[in-house]
C-alpha positions in Angstrom: 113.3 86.2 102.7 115.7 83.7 101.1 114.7 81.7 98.4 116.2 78.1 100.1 113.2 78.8 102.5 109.9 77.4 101.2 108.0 80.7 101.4 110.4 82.6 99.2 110.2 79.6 96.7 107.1 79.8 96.8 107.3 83.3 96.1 109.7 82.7 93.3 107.5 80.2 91.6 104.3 83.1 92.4 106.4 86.0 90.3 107.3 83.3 87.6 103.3 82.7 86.9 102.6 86.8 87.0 106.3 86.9 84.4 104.4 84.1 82.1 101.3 86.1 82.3 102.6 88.9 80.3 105.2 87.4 77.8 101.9 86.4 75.2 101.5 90.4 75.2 105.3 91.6 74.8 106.1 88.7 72.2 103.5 90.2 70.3 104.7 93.7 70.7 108.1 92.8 69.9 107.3 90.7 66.5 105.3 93.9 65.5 108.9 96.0 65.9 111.1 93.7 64.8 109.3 91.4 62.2 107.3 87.3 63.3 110.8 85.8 62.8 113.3 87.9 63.8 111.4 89.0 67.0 111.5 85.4 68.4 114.9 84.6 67.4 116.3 87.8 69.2 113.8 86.8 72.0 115.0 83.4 72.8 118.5 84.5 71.9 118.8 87.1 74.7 116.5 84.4 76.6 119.2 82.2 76.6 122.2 84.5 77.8 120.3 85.4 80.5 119.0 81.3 81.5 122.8 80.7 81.6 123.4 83.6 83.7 120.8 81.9 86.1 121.4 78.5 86.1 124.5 77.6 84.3 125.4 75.4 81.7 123.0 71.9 81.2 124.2 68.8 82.8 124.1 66.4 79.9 125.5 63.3 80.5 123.1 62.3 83.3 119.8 62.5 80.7 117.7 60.3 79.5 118.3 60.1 75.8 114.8 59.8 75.2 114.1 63.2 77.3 117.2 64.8 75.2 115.4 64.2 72.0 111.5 63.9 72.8 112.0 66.9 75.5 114.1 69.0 73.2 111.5 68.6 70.3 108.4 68.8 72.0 109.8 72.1 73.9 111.3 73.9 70.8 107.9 72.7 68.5 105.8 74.8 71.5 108.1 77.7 71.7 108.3 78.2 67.8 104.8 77.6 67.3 103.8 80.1 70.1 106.1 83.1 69.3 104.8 82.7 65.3 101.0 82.3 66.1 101.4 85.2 67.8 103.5 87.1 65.6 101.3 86.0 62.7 98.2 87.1 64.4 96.1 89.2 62.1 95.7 91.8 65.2 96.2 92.6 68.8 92.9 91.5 69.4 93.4 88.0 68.2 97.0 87.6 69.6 95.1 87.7 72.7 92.7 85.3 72.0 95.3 83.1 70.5 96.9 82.8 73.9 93.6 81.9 75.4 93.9 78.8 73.3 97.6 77.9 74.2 95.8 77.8 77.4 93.8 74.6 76.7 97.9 72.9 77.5 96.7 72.3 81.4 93.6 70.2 80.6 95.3 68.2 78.0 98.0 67.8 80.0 95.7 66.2 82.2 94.0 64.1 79.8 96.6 62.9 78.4 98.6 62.0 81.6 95.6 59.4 82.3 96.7 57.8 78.6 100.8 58.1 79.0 101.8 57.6 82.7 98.5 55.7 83.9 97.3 58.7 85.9 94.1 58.3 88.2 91.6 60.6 87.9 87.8 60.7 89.1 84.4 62.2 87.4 85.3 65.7 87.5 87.6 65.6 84.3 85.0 65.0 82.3 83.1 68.7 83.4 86.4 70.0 83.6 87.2 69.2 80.1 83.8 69.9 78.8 83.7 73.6 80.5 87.6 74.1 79.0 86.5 73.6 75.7 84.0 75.5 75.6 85.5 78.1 77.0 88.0 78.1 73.9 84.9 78.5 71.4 83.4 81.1 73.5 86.2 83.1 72.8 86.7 82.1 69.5 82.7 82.5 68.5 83.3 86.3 69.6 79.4 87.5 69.2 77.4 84.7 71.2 77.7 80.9 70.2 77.7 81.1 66.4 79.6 77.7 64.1 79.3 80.9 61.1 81.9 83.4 63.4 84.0 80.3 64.7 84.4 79.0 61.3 85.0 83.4 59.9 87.7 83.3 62.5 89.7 80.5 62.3 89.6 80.9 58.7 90.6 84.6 58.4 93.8 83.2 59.8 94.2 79.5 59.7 97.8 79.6 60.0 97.4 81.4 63.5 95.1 79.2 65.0 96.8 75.8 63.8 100.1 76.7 65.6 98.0 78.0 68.8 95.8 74.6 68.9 99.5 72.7 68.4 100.9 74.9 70.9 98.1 73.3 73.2 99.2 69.8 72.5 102.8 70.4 72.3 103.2 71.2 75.7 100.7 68.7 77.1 103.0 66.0 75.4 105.9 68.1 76.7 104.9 68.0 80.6 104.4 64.2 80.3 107.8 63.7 78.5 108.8 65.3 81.1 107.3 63.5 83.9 108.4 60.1 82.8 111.4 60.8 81.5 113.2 63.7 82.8 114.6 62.1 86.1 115.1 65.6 87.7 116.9 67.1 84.9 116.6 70.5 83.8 117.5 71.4 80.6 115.2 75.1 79.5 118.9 75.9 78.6 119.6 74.0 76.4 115.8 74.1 75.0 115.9 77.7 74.4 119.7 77.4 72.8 117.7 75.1 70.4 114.6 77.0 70.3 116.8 80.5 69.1 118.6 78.3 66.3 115.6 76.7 64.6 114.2 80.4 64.6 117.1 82.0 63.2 117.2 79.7 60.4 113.5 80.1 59.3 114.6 83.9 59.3 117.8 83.0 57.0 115.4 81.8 54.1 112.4 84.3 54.9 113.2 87.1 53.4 112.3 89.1 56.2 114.5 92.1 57.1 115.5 93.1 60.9 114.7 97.0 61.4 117.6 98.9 63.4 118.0 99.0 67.4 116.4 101.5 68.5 115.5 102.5 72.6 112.0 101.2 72.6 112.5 98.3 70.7 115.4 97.0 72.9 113.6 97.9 75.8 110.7 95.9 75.2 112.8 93.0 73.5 114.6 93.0 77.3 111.2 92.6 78.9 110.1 89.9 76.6 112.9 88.2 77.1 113.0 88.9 80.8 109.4 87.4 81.3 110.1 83.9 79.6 113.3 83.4 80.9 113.1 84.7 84.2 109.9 82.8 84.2 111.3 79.6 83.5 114.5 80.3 86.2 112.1 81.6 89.1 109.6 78.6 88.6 112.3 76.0 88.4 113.3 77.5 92.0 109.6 77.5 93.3 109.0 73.9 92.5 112.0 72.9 93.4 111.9 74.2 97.4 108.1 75.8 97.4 104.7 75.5 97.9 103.9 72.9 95.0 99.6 72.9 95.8 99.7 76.6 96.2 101.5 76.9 93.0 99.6 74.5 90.7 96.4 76.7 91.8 98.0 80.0 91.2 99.2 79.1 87.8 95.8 78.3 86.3 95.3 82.0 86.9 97.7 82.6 83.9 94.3 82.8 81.0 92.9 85.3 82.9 96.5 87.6 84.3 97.3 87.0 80.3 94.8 88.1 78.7 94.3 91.2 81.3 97.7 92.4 80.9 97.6 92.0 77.3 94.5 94.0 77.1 96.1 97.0 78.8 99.5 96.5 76.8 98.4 96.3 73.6 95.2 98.2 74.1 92.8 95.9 72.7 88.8 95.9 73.8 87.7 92.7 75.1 83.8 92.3 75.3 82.7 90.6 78.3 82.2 86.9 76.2 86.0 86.9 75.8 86.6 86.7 79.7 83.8 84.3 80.4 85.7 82.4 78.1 88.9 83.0 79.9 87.3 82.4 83.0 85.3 79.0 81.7 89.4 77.9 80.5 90.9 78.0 84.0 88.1 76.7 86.3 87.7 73.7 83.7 91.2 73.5 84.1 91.0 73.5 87.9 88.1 70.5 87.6 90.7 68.0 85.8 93.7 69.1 88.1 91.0 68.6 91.2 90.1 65.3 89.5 93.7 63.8 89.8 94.4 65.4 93.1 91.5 64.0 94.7 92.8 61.1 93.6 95.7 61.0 95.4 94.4 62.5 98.5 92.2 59.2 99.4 
């Protein structure tokens, strides 16, 4: 099955969203190994020799200037902030959690499209916003729907959940940018180049202190940085040449593939609230991308 054909693009883009799934999991495993800072940087490093394996050097001269700048800071804002909310993250349990709220991107992305590029949309975005936001504090109120436990959490860690919420937004903003701006271009190359510099240099005045190499940690450094770079290669491919309806579905499956694999990879308990969260995340999720695509099916 080649890739040039649509059903292995469409494949391609399929294995990017199940790659994505469990990179929240193994950044958190590496940033427990090799320290919040360091962990990304070698992350998007290695990231980055293996994106220019893939797709070559970025073409430069035929970008927008305002997607060079507003794409490049929007993009490395959500990488930093994801990798360190997670690496912050009091525990396994609440790195999980954390990337259920990185998950709220799709709505806003939505809602925001309507604001920024005119974007049609019918009724169902406003159920489909309502049912993603409350999917976020259902996983964030833990024990039932409590303002006490919300208000516990978020403030046993505000530094966690800030970056996670502005993870959210960052990439909303992002995939507009994008949209308007990007004219075709694709420049993740050059946006995790960008990304592994501002992240080494927070770990130049940190104070924090790299452990040694050792098998396991390289191993799963490898993996982390196999899943958000081959991620970003194999769904450049499958939207390119695939499916594109198929694989705007599939991808709001990424809450509840996430959160799943982290469970079994860092071995944290989720109670059955947390995944009627998740769940409540990507069907409200669905709802606004229904609400636009409805649109432009009449």
């Amino acid at each position: 099955m080649s890739v040039r054909s649509e059903r292995g693009a469409t494949a391609c883009g399929l294995l990017a969203i199940v790659l994505w799934s469990t990179a929240a999991a193994l950044i958190r495993s590496v940033s427990e190994m090799f320290g919040p800072l360091a962990g990304s940087a070698l992350i998007y490093s290695l990231g980055a020799v293996m994106l220019v394996a893939l797709l070559g050097r970025p073409r430069l001269r035929a970008t927008s200037w305002r997607y060079l700048i507003g794409g490049s800071a929007l993009f490395v804002a959500y990488e930093v902030c994801l990798s360190l909310a997670l690496g912050f993250a009091n525990s396994r349990h609440q790195a999980i959690e954390l990337g259920v709220v990185n998950y709220l991107w799709p709505c806003l992305t939505v809602l925001l499209a309507i604001v920024m590029n005119g974007q049609k949309a019918r009724w169902m975005i406003v159920p489909g916003t309502a049912l993603a936001l409350f999917g976020i504090v259902w996983v964030v109120s833990g024990e039932g729907l409590s303002v006490d436990s919300i208000v516990a959490n978020v403030q046993s860690n505000p530094l966690s959940y800030s970056l996670a919420l502005a993870c959210a937004i960052t990439f909303a903003l992002y995939c507009n940018i994008t949209r308007r701006y990007a004219g075709g271009q694709n420049l993740v190359v050059l946006f995790f180049v960008l990304t592994a510099i501002v992240l080494w240099g927070k770990y130049a005045v940190s104070g924090e202190i790299m452990p040694a190499f050792s098998l396991r940690n390289s191993l799963e450094l490898i993996a982390a940085s196999t899943a958000m770079a081959g991620g970003y290669a194999l769904w450049n491919m499958g939207i390119l040449r695939g499916n594109l309806t198929l694989l705007a579905t599939a991808s709001y499956s990424a809450p509840v593939l996430s959160s799943a694999f982290g469970a079994v990879w860092l071995g944290a308990a989720l109670n059955a609230q947390f995944w009627q969260g998740a769940v409540l995340v990507t069907v409200g999720s669905l709802l606004c991308w229904g609400a636009t695509r409805q649109q432009v099916n009449t």
